[in-house]
C-alpha positions in Angstrom: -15.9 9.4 -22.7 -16.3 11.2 -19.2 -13.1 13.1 -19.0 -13.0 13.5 -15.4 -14.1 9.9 -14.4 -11.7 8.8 -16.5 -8.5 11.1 -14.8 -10.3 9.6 -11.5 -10.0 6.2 -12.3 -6.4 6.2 -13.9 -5.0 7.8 -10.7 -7.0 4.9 -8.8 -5.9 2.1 -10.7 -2.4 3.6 -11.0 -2.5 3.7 -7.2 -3.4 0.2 -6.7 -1.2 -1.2 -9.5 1.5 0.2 -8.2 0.9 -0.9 -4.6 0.8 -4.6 -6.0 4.0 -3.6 -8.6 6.0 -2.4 -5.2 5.1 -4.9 -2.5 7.1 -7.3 -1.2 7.5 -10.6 -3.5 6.6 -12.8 -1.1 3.5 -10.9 -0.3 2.2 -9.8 -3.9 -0.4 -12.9 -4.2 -2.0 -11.9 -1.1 -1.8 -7.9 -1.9 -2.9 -8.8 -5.5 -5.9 -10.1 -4.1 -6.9 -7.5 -1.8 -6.2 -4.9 -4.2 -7.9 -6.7 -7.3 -10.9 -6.5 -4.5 -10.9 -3.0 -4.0 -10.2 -2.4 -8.1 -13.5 -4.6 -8.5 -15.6 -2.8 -6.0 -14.4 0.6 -7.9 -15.4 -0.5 -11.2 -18.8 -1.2 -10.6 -19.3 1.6 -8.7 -17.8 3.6 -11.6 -20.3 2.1 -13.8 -22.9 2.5 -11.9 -22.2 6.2 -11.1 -21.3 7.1 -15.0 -24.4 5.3 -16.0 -26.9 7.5 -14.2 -24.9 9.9 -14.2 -27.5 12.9 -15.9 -27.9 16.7 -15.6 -31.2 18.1 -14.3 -32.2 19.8 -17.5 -32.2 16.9 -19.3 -34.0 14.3 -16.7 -36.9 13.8 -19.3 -34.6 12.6 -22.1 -33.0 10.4 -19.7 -35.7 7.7 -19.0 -35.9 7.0 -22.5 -34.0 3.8 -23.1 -31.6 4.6 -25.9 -30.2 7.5 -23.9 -29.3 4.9 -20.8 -27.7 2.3 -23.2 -25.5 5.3 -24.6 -24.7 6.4 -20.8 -23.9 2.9 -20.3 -21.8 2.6 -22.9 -19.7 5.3 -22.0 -19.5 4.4 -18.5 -18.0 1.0 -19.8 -15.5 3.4 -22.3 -14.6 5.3 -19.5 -13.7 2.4 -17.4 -11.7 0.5 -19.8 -9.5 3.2 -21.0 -9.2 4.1 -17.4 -7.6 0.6 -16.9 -5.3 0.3 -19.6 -4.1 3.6 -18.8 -3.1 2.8 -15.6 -1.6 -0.2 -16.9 0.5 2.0 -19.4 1.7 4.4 -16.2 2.6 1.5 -14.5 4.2 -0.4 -17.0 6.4 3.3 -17.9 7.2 3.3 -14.0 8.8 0.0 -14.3 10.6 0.9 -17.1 12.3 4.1 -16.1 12.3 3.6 -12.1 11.4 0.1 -11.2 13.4 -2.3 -12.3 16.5 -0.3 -10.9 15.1 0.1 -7.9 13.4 -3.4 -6.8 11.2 -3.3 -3.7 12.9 -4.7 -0.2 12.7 -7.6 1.5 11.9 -8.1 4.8 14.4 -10.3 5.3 17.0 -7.7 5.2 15.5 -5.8 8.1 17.8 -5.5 10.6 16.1 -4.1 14.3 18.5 -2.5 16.6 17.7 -3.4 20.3 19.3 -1.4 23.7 22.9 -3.4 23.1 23.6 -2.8 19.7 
């Protein structure tokens, strides 16, 4: 497992989990979908970059075909436990902070003109 893709990611998915978790509950379908958007755009690009991801040194051993199914494979590792880690953080936030402390409504804004 890359140990610093994987850091990357869990602060990424964390991050938009908990921008979903904390939206209004009127608005979560529509943030859901923009954020599982960006979360899908991130993980192929994640795979991609951990996948080809090789050192100069070793360029020769990389184009043999083994080597980039075991890149591959820990690209996907990386990835995965990336995700269920944020799901973890997030699912720990809700416990301890969240469900005291709902997200507002914007309903209950109240704007203050020049009279009030």
């Amino acid at each position: 497992m890359n140990t610093s893709g994987w850091l990357l990611l869990t602060a990424l998915y964390s991050i938009a989990l908990l921008l979903i978790q904390r939206s209004e509950r009127k608005r979560r379908i529509v943030s859901a979908v923009i954020v599982s958007f960006f979360m899908l755009l991130v993980w192929r690009y994640a795979i991609y970059r951990i996948s080809t991801e090789c050192e100069a040194a070793i360029k020769l051993i990389c184009s043999f075909d083994w080597m980039r199914q075991r890149m591959t494979a820990i690209a996907i590792t990386t990835v995965n436990w990336s995700i269920i880690s944020a799901i973890i953080f997030n699912v720990l936030f809700w416990v301890l902070i969240g469900r005291s402390n709902p997200p507002g409504s914007s309903d209950s804004i109240k704007v203050l003109g020049m009279n009030d």
